[in-house]
C-alpha positions as semicolon CSV with decimal commas, in nm:
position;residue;x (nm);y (nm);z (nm)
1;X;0,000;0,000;0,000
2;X;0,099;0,353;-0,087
3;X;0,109;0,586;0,209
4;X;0,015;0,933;0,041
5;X;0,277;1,234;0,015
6;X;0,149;1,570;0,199
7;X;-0,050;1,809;0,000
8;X;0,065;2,156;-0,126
9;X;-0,117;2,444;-0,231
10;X;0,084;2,626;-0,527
11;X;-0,036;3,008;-0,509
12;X;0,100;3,215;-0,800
13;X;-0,078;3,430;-1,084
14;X;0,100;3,321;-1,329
15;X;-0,073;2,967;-1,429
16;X;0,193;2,835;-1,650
17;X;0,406;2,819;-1,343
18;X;0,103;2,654;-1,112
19;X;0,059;2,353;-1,405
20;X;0,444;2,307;-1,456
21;X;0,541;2,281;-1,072
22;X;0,150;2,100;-0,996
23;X;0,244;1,822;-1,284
24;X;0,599;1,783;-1,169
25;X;0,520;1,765;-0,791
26;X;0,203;1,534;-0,860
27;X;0,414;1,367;-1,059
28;X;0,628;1,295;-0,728
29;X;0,291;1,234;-0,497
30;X;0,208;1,525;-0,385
31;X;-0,148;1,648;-0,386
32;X;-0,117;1,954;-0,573
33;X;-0,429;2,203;-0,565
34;X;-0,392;2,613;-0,714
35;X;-0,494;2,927;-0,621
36;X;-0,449;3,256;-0,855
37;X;-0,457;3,532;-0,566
38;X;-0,379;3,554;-0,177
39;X;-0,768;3,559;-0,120
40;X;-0,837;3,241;-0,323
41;X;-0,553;3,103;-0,127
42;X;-0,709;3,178;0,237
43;X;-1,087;3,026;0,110
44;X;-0,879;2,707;-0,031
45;X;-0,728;2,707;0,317
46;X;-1,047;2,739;0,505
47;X;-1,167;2,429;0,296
48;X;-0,882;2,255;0,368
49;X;-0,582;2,280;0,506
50;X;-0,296;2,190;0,329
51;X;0,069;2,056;0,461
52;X;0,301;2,339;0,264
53;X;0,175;2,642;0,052
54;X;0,435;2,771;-0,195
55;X;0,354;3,101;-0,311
56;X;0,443;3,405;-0,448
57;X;0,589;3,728;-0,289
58;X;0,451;3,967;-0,545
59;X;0,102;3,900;-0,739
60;X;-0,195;4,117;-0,807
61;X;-0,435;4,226;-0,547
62;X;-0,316;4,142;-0,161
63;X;0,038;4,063;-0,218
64;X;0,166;3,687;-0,131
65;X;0,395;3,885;0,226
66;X;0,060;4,045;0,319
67;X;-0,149;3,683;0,313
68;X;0,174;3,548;0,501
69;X;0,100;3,637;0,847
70;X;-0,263;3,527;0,834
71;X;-0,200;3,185;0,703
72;X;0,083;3,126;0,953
73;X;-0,188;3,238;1,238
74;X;-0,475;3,058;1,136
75;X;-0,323;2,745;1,049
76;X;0,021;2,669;1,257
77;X;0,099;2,337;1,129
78;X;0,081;2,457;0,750
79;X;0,468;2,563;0,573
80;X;0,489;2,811;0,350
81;X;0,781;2,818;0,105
82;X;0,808;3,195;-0,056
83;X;0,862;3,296;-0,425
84;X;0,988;3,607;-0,554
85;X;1,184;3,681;-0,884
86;X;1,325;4,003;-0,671
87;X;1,642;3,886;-0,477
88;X;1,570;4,167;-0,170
89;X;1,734;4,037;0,194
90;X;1,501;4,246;0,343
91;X;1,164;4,135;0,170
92;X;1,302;3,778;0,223
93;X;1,396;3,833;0,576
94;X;1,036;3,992;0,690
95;X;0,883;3,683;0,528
96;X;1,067;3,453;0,688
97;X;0,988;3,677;1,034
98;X;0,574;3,629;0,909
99;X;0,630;3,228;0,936
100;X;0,760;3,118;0,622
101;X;0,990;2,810;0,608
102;X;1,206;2,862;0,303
103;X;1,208;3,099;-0,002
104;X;1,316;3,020;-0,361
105;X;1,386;3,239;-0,608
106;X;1,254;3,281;-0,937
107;X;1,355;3,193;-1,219
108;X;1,356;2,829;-1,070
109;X;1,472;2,488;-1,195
110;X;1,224;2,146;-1,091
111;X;1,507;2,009;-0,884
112;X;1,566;2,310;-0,670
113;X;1,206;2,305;-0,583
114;X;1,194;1,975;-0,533
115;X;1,443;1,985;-0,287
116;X;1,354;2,295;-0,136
117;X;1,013;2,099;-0,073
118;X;1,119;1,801;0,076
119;X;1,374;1,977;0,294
120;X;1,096;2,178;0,443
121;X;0,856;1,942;0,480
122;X;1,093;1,711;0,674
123;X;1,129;2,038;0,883
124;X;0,790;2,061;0,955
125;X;0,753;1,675;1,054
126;X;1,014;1,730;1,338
127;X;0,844;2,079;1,427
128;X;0,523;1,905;1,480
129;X;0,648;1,552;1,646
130;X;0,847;1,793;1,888
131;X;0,481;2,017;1,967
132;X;0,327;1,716;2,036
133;X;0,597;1,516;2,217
134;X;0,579;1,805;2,520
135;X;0,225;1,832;2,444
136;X;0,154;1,505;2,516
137;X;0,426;1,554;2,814
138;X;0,203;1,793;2,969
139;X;-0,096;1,616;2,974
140;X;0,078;1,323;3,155
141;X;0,305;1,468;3,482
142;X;0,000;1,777;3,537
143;X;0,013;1,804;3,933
144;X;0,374;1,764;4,049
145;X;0,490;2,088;3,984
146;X;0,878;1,983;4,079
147;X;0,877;1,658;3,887
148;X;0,690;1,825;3,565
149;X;0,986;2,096;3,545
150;X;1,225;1,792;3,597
151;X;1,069;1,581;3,307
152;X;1,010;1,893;3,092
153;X;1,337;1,986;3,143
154;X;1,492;1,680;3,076
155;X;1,349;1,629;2,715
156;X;1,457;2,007;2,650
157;X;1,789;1,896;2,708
158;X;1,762;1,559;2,494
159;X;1,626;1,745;2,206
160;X;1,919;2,004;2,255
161;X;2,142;1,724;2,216
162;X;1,976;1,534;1,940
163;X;1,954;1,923;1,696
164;X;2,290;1,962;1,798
165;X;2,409;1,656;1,635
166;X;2,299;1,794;1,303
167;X;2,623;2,038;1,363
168;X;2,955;1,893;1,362
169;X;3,114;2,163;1,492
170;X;2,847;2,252;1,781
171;X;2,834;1,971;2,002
172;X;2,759;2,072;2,355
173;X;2,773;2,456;2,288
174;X;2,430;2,491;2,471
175;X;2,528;2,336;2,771
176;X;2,805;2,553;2,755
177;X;2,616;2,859;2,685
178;X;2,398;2,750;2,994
179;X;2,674;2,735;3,238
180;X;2,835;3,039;3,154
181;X;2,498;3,237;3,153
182;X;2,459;3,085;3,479
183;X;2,775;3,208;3,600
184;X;2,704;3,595;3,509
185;X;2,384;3,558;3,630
186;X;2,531;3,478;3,960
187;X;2,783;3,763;3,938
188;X;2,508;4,004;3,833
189;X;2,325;3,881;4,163
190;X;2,012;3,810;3,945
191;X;1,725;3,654;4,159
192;X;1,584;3,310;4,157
193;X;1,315;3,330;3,904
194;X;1,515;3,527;3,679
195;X;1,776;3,294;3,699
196;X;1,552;3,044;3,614
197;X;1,428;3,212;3,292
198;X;1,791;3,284;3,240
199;X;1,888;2,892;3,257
200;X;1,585;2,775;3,029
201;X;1,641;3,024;2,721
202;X;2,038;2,973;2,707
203;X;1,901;2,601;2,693
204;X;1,670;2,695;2,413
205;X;1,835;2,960;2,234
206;X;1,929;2,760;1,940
207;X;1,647;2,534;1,927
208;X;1,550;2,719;1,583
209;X;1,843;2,556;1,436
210;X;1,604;2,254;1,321
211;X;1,506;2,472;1,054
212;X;1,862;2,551;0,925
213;X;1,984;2,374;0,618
214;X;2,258;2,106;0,753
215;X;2,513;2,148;0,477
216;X;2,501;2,522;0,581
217;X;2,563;2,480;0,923
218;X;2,849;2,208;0,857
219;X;2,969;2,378;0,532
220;X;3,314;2,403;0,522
221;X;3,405;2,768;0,466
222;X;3,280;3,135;0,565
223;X;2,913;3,174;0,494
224;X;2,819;3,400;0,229
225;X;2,525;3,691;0,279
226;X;2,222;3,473;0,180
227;X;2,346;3,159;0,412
228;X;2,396;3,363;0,731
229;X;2,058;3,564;0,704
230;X;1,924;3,132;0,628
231;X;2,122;3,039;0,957
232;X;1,968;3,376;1,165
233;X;1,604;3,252;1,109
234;X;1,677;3,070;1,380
235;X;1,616;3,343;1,616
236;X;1,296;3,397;1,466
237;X;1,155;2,969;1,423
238;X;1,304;2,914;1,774
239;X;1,078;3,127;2,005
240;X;0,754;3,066;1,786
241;X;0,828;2,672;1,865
242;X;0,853;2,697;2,222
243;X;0,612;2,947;2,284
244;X;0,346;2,706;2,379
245;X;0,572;2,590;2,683
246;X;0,757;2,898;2,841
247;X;0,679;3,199;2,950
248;X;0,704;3,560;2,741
249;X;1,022;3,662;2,919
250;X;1,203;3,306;2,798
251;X;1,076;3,339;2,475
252;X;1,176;3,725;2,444
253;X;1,534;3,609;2,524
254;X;1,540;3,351;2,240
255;X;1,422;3,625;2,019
256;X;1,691;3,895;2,097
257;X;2,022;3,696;2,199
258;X;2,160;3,776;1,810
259;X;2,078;4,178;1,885
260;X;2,408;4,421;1,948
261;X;2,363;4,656;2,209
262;X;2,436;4,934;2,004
263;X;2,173;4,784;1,747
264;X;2,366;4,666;1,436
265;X;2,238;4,297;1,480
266;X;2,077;4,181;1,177
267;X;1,751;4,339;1,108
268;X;1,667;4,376;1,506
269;X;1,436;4,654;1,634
270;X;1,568;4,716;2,007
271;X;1,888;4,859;2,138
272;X;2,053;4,830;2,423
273;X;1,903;4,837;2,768
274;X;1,581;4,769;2,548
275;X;1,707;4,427;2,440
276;X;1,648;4,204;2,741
277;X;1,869;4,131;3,014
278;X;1,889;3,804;2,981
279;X;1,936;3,819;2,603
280;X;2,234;3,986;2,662
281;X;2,397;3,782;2,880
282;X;2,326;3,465;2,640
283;X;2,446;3,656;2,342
284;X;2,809;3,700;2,512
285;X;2,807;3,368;2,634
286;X;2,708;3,203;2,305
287;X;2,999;3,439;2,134
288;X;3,236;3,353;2,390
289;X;3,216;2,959;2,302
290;X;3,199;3,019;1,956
291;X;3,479;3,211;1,972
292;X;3,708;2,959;2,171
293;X;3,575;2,621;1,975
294;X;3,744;2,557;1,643
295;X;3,584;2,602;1,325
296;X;3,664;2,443;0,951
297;X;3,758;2,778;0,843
298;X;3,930;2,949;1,170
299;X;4,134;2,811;1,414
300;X;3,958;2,842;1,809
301;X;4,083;3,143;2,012
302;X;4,246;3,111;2,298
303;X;4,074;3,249;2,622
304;X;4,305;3,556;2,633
305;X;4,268;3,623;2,275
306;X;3,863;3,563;2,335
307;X;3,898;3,817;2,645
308;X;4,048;4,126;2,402
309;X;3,801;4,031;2,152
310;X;3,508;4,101;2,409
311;X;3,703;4,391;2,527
312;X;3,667;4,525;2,171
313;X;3,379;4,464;2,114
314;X;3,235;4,582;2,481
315;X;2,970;4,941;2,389
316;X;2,897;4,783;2,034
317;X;2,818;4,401;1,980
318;X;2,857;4,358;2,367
319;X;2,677;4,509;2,664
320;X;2,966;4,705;2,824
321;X;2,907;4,596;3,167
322;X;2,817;4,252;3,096
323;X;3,159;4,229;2,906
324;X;3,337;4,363;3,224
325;X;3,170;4,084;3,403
326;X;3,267;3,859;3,159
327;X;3,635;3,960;3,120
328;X;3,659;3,897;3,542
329;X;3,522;3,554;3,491
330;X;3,748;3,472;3,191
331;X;4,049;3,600;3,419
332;X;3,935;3,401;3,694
333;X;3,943;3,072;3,498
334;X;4,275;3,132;3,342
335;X;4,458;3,258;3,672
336;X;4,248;3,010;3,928
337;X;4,521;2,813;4,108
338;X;4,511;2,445;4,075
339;X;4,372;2,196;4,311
340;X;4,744;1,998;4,343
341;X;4,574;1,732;4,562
């Protein structure tokens, strides 16, 4: 027995390019249906919802970025791959912000859609076994409030560990991240519940990454333009997946650990003291270990060479009295004498 492939809604005005990617893709199992518009789109949806919607940025009438946001509202567990024959980061970027899994650019061969479509639908699999794993979590441990946070927290930390293996070159970096968030938090003489909050989103804070292409995040060399802003929607999946298990402070932290304090993070919209504590302090921990662990292209810094960098880059990428803090703790774990029993 053939199990059927997902269905897909192709949304584009032009119809040569609905029939050539619905015959190629049906051709392939998919369940291909068409929609001219972004309001035909939305009254297919509301008839039925469809596994992945490709369409396109620009067509006549409501655009395919202003549908975006209401199909990734209304229905959560659809993907939507976006189209555009205009190459703009930015439009691309605030798309991918509105929901959208993956874009492809136009003019497009079969086999880049093709792949572009299974890769994202493999996403969304994972995305939606993951919702339902700690969904299903939560209906089971309920009363003890001590042994649900132990449970919960202990398939965070295996599903840390099993994204992480996608990345060669990441293996326990979250852990890491946690401990040294923990560690300024401690210095900063941050309370219990913040600390708390603090200690879940360094956890989480690159739990995004299961929507980042694998051969990007192991490639081999520096990442061009278009492969770092891919990598970055990370910041932006992340917090939308968790948000149905943590609180708005946890999730705000996931959202703003990329931001520099001086505000020339990659398309963010706070600065400074506006950015959230506790996205701060991640964002100079998760530097600091990137910064010492080798890469395929770079060599690791040493821990002195990792403390001048900070220095540097202390009133600009780096909250300057977070950095401070950070520079004592670096010197205490270089000059800490040694236990010589």
């Amino acid at each position: 027995m053939t199990i059927p492939k997902e269905s897909i809604l192709l949304v584009d005005d032009e119809e040569a390019i609905r029939g050539i990617l619905s015959k190629g893709l049906g051709a392939r199992g998919f369940v291909c249906d068409e929609a001219e518009n972004g309001d035909q789109a939305l009254e297919k949806l509301k008839e039925q919802a469809s596994d992945l919607v490709i369409m396109d940025i620009n067509m006549p009438g409501r655009k395919g970025s202003e549908v975006l946001p209401e199909i990734t509202e209304r229905y959560p567990e659809t993907a939507v791959i976006m189209a555009s024959g205009v190459t703009d980061t930015k439009v691309i970027a605030k798309c991918i912000k509105d929901g959208a899994q993956d874009y492809i650019s136009k003019p497009f061969r079969f086999e880049q859609v093709l792949t572009c479509v299974n890769s994202t639908l493999d996403k969304r699999r994972i995305a939606l076994e993951i919702q339902r794993y700690f969904q299903d979590l939560g209906k089971k441990i309920g009363r003890n409030q001590n042994e649900s946070r132990q449970l919960f927290f202990g398939a965070i930390q295996t599903l840390v560990t099993t994204l992480e293996s996608k990345d060669t070159f990441t293996s326990g970096h979250s852990h890491d991240v946690v401990e040294t968030s923990m560690a300024l938090g401690e210095k900063m003489k941050l309370d219990t519940k913040e600390m708390e909050d603090l200690c879940w989103a360094a956890m989480l804070h690159d739990v995004g990454k299961i929507v980042v292409d694998p051969n990007i995040l192991n490639k081999p060399s520096e990442l061009t333009t278009t492969e770092y802003r891919h990598i970055m929607t990370h910041a932006i999946v992340g917090p939308n997946l968790v948000r149905p298990f943590v609180n708005d402070k946890i999730v705000e932290m996931i959202s703003h650990h990329h931001d520099h304090y001086d505000g020339g993070g990659l398309d963010q919209t706070v600065v400074g003291k506006d950015i959230p504590l506790g996205a701060r302090i991640i964002a100079l921990a998760d530097a600091y270990h990137a910064m010492i662990s080798d890469r395929p292209y770079r060599r690791a810094l040493s821990k002195m060479e990792a403390m001048e960098e900070i220095q540097w880059c202390s009133g600009s990428q780096f909250d300057p009295i977070i950095a401070n803090v950070m520079i004592r703790l670096i010197k205490e774990q270089i000059f800490q004498p040694r236990n010589t029993k």
